[in-house]
C-alpha positions in Angstrom: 9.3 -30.4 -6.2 9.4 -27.3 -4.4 8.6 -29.2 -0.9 11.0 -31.7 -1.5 14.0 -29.1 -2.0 12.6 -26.8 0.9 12.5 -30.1 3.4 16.1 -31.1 2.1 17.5 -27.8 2.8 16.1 -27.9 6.4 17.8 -31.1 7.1 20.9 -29.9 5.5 20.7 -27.0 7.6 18.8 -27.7 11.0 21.0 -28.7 13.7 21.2 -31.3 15.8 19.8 -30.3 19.3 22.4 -32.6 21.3 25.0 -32.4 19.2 24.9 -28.4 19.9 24.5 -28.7 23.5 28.0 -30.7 23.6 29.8 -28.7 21.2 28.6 -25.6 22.9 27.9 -26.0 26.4 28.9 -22.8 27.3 26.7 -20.8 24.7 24.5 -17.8 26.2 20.1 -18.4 26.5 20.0 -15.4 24.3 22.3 -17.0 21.6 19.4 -19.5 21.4 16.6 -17.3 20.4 19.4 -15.8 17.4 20.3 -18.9 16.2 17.1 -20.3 15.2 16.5 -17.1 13.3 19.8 -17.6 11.3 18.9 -20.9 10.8 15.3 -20.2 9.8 16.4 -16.8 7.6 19.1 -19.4 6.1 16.6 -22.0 5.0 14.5 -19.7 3.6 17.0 -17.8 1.3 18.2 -21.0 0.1 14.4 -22.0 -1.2 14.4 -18.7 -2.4 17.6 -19.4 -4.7 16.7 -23.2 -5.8 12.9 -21.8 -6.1 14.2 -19.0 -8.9 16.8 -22.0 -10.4 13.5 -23.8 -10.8 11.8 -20.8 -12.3 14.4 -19.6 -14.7 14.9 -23.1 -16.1 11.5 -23.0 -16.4 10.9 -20.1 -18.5 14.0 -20.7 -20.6 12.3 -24.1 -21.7 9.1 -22.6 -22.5 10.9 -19.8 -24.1 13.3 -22.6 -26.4 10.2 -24.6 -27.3 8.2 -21.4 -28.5 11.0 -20.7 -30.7 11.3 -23.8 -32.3 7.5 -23.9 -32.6 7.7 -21.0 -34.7 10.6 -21.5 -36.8 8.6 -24.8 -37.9 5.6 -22.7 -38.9 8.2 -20.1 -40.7 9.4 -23.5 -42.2 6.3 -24.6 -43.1 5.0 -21.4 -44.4 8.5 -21.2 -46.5 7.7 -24.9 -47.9 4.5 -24.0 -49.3 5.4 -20.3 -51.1 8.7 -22.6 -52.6 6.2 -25.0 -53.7 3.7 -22.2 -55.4 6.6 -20.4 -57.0 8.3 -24.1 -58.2 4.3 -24.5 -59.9 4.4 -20.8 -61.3 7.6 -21.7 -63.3 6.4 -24.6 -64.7 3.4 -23.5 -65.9 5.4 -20.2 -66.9 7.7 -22.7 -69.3 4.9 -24.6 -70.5 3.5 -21.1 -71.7 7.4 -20.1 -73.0 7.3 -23.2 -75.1 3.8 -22.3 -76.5 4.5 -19.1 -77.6 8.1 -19.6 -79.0 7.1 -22.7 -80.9 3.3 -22.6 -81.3 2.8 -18.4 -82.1 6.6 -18.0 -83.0 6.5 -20.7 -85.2 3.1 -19.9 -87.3 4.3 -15.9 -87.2 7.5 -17.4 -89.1 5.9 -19.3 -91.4 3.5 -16.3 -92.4 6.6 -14.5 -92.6 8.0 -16.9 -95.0 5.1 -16.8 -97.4 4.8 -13.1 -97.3 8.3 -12.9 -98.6 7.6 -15.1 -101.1 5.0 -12.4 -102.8 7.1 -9.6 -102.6 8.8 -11.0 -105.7 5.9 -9.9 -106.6 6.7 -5.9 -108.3 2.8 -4.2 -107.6 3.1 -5.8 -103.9 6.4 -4.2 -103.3 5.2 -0.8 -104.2 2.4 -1.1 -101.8 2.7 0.8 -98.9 -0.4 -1.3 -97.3 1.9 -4.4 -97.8 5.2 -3.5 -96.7 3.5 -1.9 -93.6 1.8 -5.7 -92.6 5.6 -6.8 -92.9 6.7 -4.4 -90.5 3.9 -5.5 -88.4 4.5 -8.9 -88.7 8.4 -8.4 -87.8 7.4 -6.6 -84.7 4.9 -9.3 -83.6 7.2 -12.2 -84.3 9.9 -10.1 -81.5 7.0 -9.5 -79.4 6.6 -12.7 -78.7 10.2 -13.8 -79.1 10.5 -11.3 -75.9 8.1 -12.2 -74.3 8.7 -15.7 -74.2 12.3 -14.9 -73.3 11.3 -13.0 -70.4 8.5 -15.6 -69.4 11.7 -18.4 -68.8 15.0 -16.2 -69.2 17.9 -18.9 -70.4 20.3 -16.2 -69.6 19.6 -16.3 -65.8 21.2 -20.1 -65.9 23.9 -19.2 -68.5 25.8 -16.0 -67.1 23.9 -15.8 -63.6 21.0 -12.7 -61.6 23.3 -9.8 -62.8 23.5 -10.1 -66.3 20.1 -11.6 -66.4 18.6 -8.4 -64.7 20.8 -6.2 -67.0 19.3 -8.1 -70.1 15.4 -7.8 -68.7 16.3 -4.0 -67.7 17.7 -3.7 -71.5 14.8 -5.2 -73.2 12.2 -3.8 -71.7 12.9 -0.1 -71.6 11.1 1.9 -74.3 13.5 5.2 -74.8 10.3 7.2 -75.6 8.4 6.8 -72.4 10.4 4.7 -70.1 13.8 4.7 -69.7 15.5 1.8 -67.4 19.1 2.1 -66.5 20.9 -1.0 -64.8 23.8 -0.4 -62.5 26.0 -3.1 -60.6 29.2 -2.8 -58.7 31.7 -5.6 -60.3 30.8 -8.8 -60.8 28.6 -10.9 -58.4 29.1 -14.8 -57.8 26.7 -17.1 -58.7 23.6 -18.2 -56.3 21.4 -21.3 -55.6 19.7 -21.8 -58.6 15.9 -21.4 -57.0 17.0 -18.1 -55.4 18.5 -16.5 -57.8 15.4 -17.5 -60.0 13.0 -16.2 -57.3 15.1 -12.7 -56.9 14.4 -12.4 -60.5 10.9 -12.9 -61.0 10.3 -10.1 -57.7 12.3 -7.4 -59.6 10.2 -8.3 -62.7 7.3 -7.9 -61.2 8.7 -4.4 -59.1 9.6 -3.2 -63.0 6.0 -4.4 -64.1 4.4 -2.6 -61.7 5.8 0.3 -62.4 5.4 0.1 -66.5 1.3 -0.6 -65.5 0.6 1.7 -62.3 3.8 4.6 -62.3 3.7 6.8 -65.3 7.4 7.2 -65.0 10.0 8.1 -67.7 13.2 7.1 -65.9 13.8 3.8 -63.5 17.0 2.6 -61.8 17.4 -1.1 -60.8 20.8 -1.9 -58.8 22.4 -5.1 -57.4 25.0 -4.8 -55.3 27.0 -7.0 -52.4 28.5 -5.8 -49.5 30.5 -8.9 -47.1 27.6 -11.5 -46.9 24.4 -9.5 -48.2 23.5 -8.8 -51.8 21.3 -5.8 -52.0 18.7 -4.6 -54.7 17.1 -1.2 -55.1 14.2 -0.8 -57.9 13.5 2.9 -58.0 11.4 5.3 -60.5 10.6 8.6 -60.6 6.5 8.0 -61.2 3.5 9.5 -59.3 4.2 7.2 -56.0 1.5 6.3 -53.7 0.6 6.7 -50.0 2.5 4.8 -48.2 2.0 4.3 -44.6 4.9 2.2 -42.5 4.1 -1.6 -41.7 1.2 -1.5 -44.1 1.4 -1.8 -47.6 -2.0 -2.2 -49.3 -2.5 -4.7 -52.3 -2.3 -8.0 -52.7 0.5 -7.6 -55.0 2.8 -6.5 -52.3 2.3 -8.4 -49.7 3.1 -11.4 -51.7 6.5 -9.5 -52.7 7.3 -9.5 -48.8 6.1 -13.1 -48.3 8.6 -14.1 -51.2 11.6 -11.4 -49.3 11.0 -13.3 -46.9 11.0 -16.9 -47.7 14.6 -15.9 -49.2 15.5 -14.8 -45.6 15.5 -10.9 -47.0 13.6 -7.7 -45.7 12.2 -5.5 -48.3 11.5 -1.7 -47.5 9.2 0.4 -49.8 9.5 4.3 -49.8 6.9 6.5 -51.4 4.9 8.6 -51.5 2.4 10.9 -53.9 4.1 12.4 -56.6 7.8 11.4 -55.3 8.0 8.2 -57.1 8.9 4.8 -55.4 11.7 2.9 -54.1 11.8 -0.8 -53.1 14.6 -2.1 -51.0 15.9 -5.5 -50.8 18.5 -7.5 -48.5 19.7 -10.6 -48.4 21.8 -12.2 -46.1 23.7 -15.1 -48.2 26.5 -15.3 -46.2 25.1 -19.4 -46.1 24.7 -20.0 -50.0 28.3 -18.8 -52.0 30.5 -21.6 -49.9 27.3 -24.5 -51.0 27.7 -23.3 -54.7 31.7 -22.8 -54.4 31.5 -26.8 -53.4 29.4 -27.8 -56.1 31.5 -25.7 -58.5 34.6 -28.3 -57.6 
């Protein structure tokens, strides 16, 4: 290709010997010698110039292809962590449905015939007795709880805020952990899959530090700023090392895979004995017009 150009711009530009000679008969020897040297000097900036077209296009296409080629393996990658969480939920709801109806159901009816011997005047004087019930009342919302949180209806009722505010709510325990929710006004309503999957990572940020923190206090916040929505989970326990770019545990690494598939960055502060913050953004400037047009 680059011979082809190169011999076209020499017959573009290499003159006609004749044709010279008549148009300037009068021209010096000297002039000779000079204007084969412009001629050649021409020639061979002009390859130059269609020799760094050729180039540039070049690298812009291998550059274009190597772009597409990874945002189909980001795709790809995204595909298969939407169909693992899309698996987690069912078998989450099958597990909701167990425990509400299966466990929730049998507590109940224990319940029921427990109340039915307290008319019973010896068993209601018995502090043994009256304890079990207690028990029993506390094990029946256990597991009402849990198999709220396990498939939370609220999240598809009244939307990520006020689902977050309820988990926040119901699973702080004012003697040693204290979780205090904060948004500023009201947020709109998301895709249904990623407000679902923004929910399960900040139960699994406030699980984590219930199970590995020892903290007392914790602070999740929501907030949106033009076409970002923005979550910090926060807690005052005994941190960990942290070292930038790598954050040991499986656990974590699957939180930034999830960020991620949600087009989000997450950023985790700590360090020992300063407690731990994790940082979320995410950019969904795309995803309020698709739910304002479904809303019509």
């Amino acid at each position: 290709m680059l011979r082809i150009l190169f011999l076209v711009s020499v017959f573009i530009l290499w003159p006609d010997q004749a044709l010279m000679a008549q148009l300037l008969p009068w021209k010096h020897p000297m002039a000779d010698g000079n204007m084969w040297t412009a001629i050649f000097l021409a020639n061979l900036l002009v390859w130059l110039i269609l020799s760094f077209v050729i180039w540039k296009k070049s690298s812009q296409r291998q550059h274009i292809q190597a772009k597409l080629l990874q945002n189909l393996e980001l795709e790809k990658n995204r595909q298969v962590l939407q169909a693992l969480i899309q698996g987690e939920e069912k078998e989450r709801t099958r597990l909701s449905k167990d425990l509400h109806d299966g466990v929730g159901g049998l507590l109940s009816a224990v319940k029921m015939h427990f109340r039915a011997l307290q008319s019973d005047l010896s068993l209601q004087q018995e502090k043994g007795f009256n304890h079990a019930m207690r028990m029993l009342d506390d094990a029946i919302g256990e597991v009402r709880k849990t198999a709220h949180n396990m498939t939370p209806e609220i999240l598809a009722r009244k939307g990520l805020s006020a689902a977050l505010e309820f988990f926040c709510r119901n699973v702080s325990h004012s003697r040693k952990l204290q979780i205090s929710f904060y948004t500023s006004g009201e947020l709109p309503r998301f895709r249904n899959n990623f407000e679902l999957s923004v929910y399960r990572i900040v139960q699994e940020l406030v699980n984590n530090i219930i199970k590995h923190a020892y903290a007392t206090t914790a602070l999740v916040q929501i907030t949106q700023h033009g076409g970002y929505v923005s979550i910090t989970v926060e807690d005052n326990g005994i941190g960990f090392k942290n070292t930038p770019g790598e954050h040991t545990g499986i656990g974590l690494n699957s939180l930034e895979e999830r960020v991620r598939s949600l087009d989000g960055q997450l950023t985790i502060t700590a360090s020992p004995g300063c407690g731990t913050t994790a940082y979320m953004e995410f950019n969904v400037g795309v995803m309020q017009p698709m739910e304002m047009q479904l809303s019509f």
